[in-house]
ZANU-714657 format. One line per 3 residues: for each residue x, y, z of N, C-alpha, C. Coordinates in Angstrom, 1 decimal. Last residue first. Example, Ala and Ser with C-alpha at 12.3 -4.5 7.8 and 13.67 -1.06 7.14 Angstrom:
2
12.8:-2.2:7.1:13.7:-1.1:7.1:12.9:0.0:7.9 | 13.2:-5.7:7.8:12.3:-4.5:7.8:13.2:-3.3:7.8 $
This chain:
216
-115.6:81.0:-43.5:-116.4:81.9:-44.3:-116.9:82.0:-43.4 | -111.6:80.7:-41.9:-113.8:80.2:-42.5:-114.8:81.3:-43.0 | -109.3:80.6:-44.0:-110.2:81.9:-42.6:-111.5:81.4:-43.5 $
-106.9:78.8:-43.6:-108.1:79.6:-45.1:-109.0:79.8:-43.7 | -103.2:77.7:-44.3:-104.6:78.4:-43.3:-106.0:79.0:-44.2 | -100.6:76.3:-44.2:-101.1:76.6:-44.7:-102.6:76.9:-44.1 $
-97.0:77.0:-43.8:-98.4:76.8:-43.2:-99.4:77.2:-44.1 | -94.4:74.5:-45.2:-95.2:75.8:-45.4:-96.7:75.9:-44.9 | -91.1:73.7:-44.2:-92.4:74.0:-44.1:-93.5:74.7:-44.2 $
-88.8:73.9:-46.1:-88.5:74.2:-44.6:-89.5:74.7:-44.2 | -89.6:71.0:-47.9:-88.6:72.1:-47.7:-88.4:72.9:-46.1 | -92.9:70.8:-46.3:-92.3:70.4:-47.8:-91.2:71.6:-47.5 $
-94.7:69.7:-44.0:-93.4:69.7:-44.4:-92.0:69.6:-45.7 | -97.4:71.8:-43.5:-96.9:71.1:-45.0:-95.4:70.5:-44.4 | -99.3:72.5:-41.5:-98.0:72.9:-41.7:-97.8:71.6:-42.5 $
-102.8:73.8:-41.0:-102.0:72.8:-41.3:-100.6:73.2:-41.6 | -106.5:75.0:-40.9:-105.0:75.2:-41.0:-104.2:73.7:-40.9 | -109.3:77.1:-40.6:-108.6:75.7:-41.0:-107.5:75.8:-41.0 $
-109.8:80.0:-38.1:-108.6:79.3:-39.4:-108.9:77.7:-39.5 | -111.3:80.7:-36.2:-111.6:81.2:-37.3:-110.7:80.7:-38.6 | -109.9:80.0:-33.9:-110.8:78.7:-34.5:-111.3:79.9:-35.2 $
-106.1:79.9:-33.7:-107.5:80.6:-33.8:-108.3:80.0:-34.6 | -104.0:78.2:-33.0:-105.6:78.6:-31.9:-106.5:79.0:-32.8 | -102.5:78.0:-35.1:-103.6:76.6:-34.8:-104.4:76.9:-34.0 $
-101.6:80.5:-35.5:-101.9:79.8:-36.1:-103.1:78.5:-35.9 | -100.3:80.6:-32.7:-101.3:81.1:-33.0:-102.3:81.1:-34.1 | -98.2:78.5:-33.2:-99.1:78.4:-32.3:-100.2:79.2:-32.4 $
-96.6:79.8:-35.4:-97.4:78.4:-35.7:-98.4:78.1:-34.5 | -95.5:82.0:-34.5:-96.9:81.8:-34.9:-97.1:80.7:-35.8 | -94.1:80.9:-32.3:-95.5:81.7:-31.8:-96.2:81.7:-33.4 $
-92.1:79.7:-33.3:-93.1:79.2:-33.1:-94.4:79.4:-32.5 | -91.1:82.1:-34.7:-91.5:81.0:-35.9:-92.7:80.0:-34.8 | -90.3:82.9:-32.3:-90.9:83.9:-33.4:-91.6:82.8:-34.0 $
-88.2:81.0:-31.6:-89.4:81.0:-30.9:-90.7:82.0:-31.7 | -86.3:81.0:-33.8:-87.3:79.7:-33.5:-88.4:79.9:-32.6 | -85.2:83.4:-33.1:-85.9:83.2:-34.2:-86.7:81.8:-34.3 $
-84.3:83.4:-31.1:-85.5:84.4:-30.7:-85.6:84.2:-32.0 | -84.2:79.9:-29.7:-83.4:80.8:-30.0:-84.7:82.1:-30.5 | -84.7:77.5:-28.9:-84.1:78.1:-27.7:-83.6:79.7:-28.1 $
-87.2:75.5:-29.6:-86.8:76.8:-29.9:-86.4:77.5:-29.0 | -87.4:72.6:-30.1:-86.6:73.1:-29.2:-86.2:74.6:-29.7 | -89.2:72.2:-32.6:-89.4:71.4:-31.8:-88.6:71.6:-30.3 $
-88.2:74.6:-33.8:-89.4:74.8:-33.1:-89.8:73.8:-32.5 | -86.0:74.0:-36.1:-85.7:74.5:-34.8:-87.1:74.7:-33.7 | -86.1:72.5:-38.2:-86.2:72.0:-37.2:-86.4:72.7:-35.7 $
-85.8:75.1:-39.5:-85.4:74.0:-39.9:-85.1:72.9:-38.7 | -88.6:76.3:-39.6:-87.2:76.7:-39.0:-86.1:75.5:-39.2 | -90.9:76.0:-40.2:-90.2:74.5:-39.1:-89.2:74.8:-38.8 $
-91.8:77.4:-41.6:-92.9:77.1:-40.7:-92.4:76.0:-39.6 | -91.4:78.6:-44.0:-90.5:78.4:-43.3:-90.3:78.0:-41.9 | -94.0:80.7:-45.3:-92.8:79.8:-45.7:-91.7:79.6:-44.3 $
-97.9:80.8:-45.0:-96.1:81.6:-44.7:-94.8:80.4:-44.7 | -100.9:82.1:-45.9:-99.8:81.3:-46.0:-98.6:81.6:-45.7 | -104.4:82.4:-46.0:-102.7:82.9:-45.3:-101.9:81.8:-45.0 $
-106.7:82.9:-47.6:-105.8:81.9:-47.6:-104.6:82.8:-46.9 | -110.4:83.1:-47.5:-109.4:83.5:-47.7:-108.1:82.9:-47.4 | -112.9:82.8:-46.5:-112.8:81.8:-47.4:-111.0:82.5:-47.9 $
-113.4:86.2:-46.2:-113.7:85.2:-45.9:-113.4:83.8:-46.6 | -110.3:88.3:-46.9:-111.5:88.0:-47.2:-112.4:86.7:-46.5 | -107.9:89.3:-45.1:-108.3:88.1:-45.3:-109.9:88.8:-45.5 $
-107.3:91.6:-43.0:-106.6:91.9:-44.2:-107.3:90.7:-45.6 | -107.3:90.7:-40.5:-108.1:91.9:-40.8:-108.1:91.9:-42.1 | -105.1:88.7:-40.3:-106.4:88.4:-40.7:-107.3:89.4:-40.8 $
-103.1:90.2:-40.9:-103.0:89.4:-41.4:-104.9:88.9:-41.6 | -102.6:91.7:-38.6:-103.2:92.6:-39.7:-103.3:91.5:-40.8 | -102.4:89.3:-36.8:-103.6:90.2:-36.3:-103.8:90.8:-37.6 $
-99.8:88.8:-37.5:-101.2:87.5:-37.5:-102.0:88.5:-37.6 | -98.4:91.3:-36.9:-98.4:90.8:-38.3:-99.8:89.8:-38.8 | -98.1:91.2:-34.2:-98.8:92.1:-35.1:-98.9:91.9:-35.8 $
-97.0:89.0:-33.5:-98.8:88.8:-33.3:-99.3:90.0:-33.5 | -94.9:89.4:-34.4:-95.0:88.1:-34.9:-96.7:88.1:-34.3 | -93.9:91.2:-32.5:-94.3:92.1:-34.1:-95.0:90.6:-34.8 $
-93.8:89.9:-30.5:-95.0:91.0:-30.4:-94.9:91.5:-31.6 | -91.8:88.1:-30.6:-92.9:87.7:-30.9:-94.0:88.7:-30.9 | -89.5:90.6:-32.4:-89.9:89.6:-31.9:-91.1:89.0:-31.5 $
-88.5:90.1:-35.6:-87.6:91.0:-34.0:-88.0:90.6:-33.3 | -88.3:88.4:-38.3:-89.0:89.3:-37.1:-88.0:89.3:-35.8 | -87.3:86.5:-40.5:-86.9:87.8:-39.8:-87.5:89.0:-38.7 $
-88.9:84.4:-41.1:-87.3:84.0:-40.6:-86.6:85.5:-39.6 | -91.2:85.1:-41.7:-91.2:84.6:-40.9:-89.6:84.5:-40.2 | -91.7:86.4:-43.9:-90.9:87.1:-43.4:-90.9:86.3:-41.9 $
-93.6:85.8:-46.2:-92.3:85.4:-46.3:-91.4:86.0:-45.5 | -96.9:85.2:-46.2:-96.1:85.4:-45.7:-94.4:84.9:-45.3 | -99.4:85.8:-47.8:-98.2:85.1:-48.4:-97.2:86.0:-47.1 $
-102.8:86.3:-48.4:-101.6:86.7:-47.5:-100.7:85.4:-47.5 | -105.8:86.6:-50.6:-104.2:85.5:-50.4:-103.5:86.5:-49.7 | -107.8:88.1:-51.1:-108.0:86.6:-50.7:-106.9:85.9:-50.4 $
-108.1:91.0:-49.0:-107.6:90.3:-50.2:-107.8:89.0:-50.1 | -109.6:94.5:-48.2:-109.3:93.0:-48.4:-108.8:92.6:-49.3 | -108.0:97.6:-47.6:-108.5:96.7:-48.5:-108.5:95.1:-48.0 $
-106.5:99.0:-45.9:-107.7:98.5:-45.2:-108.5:97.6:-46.4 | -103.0:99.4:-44.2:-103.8:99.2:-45.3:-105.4:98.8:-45.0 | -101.7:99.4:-42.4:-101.5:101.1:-43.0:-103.0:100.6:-43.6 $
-100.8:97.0:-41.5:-101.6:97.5:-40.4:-102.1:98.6:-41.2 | -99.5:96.4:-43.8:-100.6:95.5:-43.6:-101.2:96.1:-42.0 | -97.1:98.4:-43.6:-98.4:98.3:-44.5:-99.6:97.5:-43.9 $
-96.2:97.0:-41.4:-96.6:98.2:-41.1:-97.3:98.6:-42.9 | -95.0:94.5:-41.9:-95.9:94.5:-41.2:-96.9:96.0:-41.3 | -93.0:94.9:-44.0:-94.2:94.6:-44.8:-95.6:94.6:-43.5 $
-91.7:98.0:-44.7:-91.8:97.1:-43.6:-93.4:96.8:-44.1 | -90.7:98.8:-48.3:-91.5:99.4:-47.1:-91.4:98.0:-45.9 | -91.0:99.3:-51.0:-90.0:99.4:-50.1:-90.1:99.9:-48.6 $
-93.5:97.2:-53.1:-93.4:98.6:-52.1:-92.1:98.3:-51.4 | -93.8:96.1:-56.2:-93.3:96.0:-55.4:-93.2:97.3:-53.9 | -96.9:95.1:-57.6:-96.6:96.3:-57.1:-95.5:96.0:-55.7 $
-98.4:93.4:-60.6:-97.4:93.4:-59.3:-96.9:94.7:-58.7 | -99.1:93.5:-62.9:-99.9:92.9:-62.3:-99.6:92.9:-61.0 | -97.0:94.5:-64.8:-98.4:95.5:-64.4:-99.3:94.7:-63.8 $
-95.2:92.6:-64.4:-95.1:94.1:-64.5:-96.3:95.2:-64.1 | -94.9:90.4:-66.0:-95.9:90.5:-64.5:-95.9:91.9:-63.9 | -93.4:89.1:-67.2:-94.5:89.6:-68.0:-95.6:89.9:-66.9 $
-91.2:88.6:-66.3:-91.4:87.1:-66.3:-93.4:87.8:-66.9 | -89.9:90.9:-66.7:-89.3:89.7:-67.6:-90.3:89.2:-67.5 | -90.9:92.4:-64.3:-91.6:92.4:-65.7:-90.6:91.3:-66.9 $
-90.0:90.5:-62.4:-91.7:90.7:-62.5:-91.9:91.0:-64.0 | -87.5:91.3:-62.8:-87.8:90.3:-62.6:-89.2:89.8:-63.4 | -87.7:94.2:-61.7:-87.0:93.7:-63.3:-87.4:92.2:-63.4 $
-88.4:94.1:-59.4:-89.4:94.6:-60.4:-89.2:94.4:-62.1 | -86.7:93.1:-58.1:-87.6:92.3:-58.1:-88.4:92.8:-59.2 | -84.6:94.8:-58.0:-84.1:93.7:-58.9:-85.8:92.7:-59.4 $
-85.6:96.4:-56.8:-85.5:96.8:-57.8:-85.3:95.7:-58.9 | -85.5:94.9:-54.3:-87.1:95.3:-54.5:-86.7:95.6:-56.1 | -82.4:94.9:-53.7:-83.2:93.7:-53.8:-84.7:94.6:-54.8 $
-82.0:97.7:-53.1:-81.3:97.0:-54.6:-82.0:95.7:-54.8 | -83.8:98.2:-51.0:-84.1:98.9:-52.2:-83.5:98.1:-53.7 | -85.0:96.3:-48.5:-83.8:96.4:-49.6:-84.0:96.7:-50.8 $
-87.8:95.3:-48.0:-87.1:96.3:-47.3:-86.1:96.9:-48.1 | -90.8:95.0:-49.7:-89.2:94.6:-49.5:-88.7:95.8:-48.9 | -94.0:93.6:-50.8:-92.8:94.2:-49.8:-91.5:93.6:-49.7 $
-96.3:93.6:-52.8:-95.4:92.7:-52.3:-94.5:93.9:-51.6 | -99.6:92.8:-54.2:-99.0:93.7:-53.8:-98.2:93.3:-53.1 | -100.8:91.3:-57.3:-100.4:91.0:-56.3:-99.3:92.7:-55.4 $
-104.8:91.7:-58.8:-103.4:91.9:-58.6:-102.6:91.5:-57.1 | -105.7:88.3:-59.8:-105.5:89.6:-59.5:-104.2:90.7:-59.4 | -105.8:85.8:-60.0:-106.2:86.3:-61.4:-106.3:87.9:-60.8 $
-102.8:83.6:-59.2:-104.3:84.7:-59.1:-104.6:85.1:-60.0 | -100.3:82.1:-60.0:-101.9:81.5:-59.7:-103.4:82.5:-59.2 | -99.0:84.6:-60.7:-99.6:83.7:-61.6:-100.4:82.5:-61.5 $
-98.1:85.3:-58.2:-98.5:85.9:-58.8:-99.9:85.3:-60.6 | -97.0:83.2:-57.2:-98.0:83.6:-56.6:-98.6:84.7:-57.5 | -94.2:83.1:-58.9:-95.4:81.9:-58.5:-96.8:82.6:-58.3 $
-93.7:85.9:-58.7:-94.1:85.2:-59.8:-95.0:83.8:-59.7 | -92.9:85.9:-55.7:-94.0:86.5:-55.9:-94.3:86.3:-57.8 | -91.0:84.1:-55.7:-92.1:83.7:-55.1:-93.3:84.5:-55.4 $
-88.8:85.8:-57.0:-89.1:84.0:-57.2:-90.8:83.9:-56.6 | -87.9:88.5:-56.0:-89.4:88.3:-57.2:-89.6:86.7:-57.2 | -85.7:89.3:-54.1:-85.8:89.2:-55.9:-87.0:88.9:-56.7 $
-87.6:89.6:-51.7:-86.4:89.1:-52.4:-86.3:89.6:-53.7 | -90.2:89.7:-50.5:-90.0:89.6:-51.9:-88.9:89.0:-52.3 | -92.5:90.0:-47.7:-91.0:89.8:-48.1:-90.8:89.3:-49.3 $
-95.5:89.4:-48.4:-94.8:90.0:-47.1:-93.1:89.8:-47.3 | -98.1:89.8:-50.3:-97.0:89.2:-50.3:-95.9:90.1:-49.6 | -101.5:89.7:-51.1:-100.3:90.4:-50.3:-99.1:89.4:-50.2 $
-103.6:89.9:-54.0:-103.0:88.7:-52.7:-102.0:90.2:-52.2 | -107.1:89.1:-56.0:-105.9:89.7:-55.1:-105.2:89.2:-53.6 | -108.4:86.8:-56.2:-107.7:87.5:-57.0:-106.9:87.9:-56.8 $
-108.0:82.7:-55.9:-107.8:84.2:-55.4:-107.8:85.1:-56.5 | -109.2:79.9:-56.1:-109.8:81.2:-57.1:-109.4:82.8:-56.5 | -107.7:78.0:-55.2:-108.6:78.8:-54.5:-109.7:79.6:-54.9 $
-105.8:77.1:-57.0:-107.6:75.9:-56.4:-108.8:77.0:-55.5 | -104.4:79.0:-57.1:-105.2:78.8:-58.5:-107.0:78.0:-58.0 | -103.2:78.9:-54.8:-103.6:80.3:-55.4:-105.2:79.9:-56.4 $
-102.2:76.8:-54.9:-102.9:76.6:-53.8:-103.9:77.9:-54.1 | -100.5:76.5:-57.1:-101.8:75.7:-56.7:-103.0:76.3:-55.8 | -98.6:78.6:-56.1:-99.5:78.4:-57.3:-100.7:78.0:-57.1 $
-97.5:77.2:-54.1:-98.1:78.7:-54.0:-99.1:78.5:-55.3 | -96.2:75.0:-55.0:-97.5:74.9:-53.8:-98.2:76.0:-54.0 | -94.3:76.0:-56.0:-95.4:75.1:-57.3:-96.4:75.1:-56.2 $
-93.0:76.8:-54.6:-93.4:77.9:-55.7:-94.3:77.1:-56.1 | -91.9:74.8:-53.7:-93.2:75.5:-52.9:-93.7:76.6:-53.6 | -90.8:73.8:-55.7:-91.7:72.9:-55.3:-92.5:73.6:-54.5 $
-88.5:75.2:-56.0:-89.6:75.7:-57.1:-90.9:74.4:-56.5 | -88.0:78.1:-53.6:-87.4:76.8:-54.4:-89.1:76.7:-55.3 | -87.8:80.9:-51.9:-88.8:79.6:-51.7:-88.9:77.9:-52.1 $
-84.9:82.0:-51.1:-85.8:82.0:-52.3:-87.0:80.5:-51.4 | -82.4:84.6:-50.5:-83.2:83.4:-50.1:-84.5:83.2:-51.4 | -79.3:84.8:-51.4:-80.5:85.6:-51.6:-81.5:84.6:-51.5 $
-76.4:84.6:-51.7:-77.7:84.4:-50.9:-78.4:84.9:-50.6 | -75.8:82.2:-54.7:-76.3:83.7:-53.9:-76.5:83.3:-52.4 | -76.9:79.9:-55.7:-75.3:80.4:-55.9:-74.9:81.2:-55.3 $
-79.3:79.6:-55.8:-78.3:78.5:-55.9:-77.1:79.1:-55.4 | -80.7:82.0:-56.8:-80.6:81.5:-55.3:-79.9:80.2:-55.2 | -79.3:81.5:-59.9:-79.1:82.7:-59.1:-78.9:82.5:-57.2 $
-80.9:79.2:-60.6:-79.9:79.1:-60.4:-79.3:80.5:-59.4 | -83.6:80.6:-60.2:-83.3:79.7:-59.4:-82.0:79.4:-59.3 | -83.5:82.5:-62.1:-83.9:82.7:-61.1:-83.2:81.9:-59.5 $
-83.5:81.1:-64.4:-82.6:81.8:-64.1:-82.5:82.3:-62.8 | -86.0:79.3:-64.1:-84.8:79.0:-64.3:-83.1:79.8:-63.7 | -87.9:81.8:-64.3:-87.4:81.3:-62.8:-86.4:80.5:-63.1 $
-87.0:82.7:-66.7:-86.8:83.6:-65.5:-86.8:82.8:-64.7 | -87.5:80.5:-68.7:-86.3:80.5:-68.2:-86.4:81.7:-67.3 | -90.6:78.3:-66.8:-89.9:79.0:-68.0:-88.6:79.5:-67.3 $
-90.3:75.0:-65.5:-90.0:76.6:-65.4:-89.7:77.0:-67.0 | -92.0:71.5:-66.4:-90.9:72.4:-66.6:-91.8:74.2:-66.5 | -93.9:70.3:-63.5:-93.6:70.7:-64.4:-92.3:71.7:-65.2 $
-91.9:67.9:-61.2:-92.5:69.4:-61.0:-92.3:69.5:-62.5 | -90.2:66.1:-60.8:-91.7:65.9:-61.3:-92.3:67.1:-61.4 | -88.1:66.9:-59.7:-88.0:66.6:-60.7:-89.1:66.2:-61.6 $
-88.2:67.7:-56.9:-88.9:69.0:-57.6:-88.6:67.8:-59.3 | -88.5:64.5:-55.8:-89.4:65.6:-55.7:-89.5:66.9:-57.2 | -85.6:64.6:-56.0:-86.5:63.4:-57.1:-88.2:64.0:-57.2 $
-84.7:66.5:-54.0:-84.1:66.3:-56.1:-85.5:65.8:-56.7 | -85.9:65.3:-51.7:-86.3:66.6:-52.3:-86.2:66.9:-54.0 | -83.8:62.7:-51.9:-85.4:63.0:-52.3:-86.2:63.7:-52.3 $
-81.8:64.0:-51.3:-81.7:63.2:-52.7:-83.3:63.2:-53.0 | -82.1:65.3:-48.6:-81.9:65.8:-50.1:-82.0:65.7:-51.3 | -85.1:64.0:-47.4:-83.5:64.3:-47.4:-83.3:64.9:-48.6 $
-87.8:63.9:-45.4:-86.9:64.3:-46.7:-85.8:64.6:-46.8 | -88.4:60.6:-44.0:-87.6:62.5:-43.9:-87.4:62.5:-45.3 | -91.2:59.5:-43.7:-90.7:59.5:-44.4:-89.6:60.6:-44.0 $
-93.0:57.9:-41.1:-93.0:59.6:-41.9:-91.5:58.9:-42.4 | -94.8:54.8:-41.0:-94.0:55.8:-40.5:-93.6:57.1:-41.4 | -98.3:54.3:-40.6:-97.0:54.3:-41.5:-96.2:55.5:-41.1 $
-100.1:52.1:-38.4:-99.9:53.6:-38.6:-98.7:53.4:-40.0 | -102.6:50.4:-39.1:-101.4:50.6:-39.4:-101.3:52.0:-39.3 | -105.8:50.2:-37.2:-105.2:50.9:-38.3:-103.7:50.9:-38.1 $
């Protein structure tokens, strides 16, 4: 077998990438330009378009969504379920912004922003759900809140369930994670792939997204 070599994504071909992506209505439009210009982190619309899919192929209802920002991601995610989504944010002016967001984009009563530490709900909480979205990979303290989070993470997973988390390569940094955010990021890509109750895989689309579904 030929192997074929990996391609990098570079910038220009990230462009030519989201350029195939169906057209945004104008909230994420506006949305997007905003994390353009800001910094206010956002997921972009290619892994917004992953979230979706991956939501929709699944048949999730209900999901958890672990760091919000402004609402970009949780609209994606929000709109490939047919349930409701429940989402966390630390940052009161952020979370608020997120709710104005949600209900522009007509998601208002389908979304429940909480201002709260998203680990410490998902230990508070005992509902199942089919989709954990986890967007707080970049900001954990350290690897012992990064195997509290996995742990309420799969308690929290219906069977046949999907946990997902953005930013899965640090942007390179976990091939040499000298730092306490590259090492966070790579404990749980490592724990990630141990546990043989997960299918799993890391996407390298953008700044990589894990992808996992807890065997039935």
């Amino acid at each position: 077998m030929t192997r074929v070599a990996a391609v990098p994504v570079t910038p220009e071909l990230e462009r030519y990438l989201e350029s195939l992506l169906p057209d945004r209505d104008p909230v994420l439009r506006r949305l997007e330009e905003e994390i353009e210009t800001t910094s206010v982190p956002g997921v972009g619309p290619a892994v917004g378009q992953l979230l979706y899919l991956l939501a929709r192929t699944a048949g999730c209802g209900d999901a958890i969504e672990l760091g919000c920002a402004v609402g970009y991601s949780a609209i994606w995610l929000a709109r490939g379920c047919t349930g409701d989504l429940t989402t966390t944010e630390l940052d009161p002016d952020r979370a608020a912004q997120a709710r104005r967001n949600l209900s522009d984009a007509g998601l208002g009563q389908r979304v429940r922003v909480l201002e709260e530490d998203g680990v410490d709900y998902l230990e508070r909480e005992t509902r199942q759900v089919d989709c954990v979205f986890n967007d707080l990979l970049n900001s954990f303290r350290d690897e012992a809140t990064v195997e509290r989070c996995f742990a309420a993470s799969l308690a929290r997973l219906r069977p046949g369930g999907l946990l997902l988390a953005d930013n899965a390569l640090r942007r390179g940094e976990v091939l040499r994670p000298h730092t306490t955010g590259a090492r966070n990021v790579a404990r749980y890509n490592a724990l990630v792939a141990a546990e043989p109750r997960l299918e799993s895989l890391v996407v390298p689309l953008r700044d990589g997204v894990s992808i996992a579904r807890l065997r039935p």
